[in-house]
C-alpha positions, 0 to 999 in steps of 0.5 A: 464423508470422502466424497465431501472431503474430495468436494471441498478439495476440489472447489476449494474456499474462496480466499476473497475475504482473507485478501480483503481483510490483509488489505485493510490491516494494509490501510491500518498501518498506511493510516500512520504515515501521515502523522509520523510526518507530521511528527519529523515536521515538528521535531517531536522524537516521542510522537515519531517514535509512538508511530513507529511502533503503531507502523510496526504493530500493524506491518508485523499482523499484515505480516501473519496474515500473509503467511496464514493466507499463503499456508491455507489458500487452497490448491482446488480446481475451481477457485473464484480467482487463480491462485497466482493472481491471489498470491500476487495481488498478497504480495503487492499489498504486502509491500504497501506496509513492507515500504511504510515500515521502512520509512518509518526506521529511517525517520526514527534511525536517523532523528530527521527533521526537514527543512522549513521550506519542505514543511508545506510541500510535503504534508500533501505528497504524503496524503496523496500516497495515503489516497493512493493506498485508500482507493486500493482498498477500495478496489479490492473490496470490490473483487467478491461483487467481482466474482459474483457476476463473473468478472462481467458487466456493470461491476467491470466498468465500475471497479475500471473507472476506479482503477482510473482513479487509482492511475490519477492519483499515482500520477499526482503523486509524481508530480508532487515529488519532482516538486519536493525534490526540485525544492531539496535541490535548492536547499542543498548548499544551506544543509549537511550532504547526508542531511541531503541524502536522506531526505532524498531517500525518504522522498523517493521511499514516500512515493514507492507507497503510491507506486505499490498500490497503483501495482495492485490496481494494475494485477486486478486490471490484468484479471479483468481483462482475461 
């Protein structure tokens, strides 16, 4: 029985599945921010609230499954993956739902409502930070066929061409937020300044989504290339 217990210590558990499980409660809670959007966009207080509390719902399970992989991963010499890598990529992801839950407190603490001519810029910044997240889960769900052919191969190409994607994608959302703000800007004499302000925050606050997830993407390129 030691020499089983010694064993086990030594190769440890692989902690692929518990990361890819945070990933997707991650995307649960992602799956939000569009309609919370939505929700500022029609003024509607009672549906941005029901959001809120789905974000946080979601945000607040992430969170316990961060502290259960961080407690359990295992210190064994001869895990898939390095545990720092494994602890980086948590933490990455774990941002994705810290930033989500923030934006929604801000819409919620603030009753904020966007200027008419926003309404049509938005809605596809905001689904393109969804994508962003979206092509993150998928790439990490990738990390055990990763680990089965010893990070070699075909497999290496294909989850680089997703990576790609994930890069792509980030770098739409750029684009769509300098268009955003340049709009913000033209309206500012016609709104309050803290109105301004706030907007611009929820702006920059939207497009941190995307760029966390493109962090995560980054932790998994630099894990391919060792």
């Amino acid at each position: 029985m030691p020499t089983k217990n010694y064993m086990a210590g030594l190769f440890g558990t692989s902690p692929i599945r518990p990361l890819q499980e945070h990933m997707q409660c991650v995307y649960n809670c992602i799956q939000s921010l569009s309609p919370l959007i939505d929700s500022v966009i029609t003024s509607d207080m009672e549906a941005m609230k029901q959001h809120r509390k789905e974000i946080i719902k979601c945000e607040h399970k992430a969170d316990e499954m961060k502290k259960d992989l961080r407690h359990h991963l295992p210190k064994g010499l001869f895990m898939p993956v390095d545990r720092r890598d494994v602890l980086d990529v948590l933490l990455m992801q774990d941002a994705i739902a810290n930033q989500t839950k923030r934006i929604a407190g801000l819409v919620v603490g603030r009753k904020m409502s966007l200027p008419i001519e926003m309404h049509e810029e938005i809605k596809p910044y905001v689904d393109r930070c969804v994508d962003s997240v979206k092509q993150a889960y998928k790439i990490i769900n990738e990390l055990d066929e990763l680990v089965e052919t010893g990070f070699r191969g075909r497999e290496v190409a294909h989850v680089e061409t997703m990576i790609d994607k994930l890069n792509k994608i980030e770098g739409e959302t750029d684009k769509l937020q300098h268009d955003l703000s340049h709009t913000l800007f033209s309206l500012e004499d016609k709104l309050r300044p803290t109105d301004v302000m706030f907007t611009y925050r929820l702006i920059e606050w939207i497009g941190r989504i995307a760029d966390n997830a493109q962090k995560v993407g980054s932790r998994l390129q630099l894990m391919l290339a060792r």
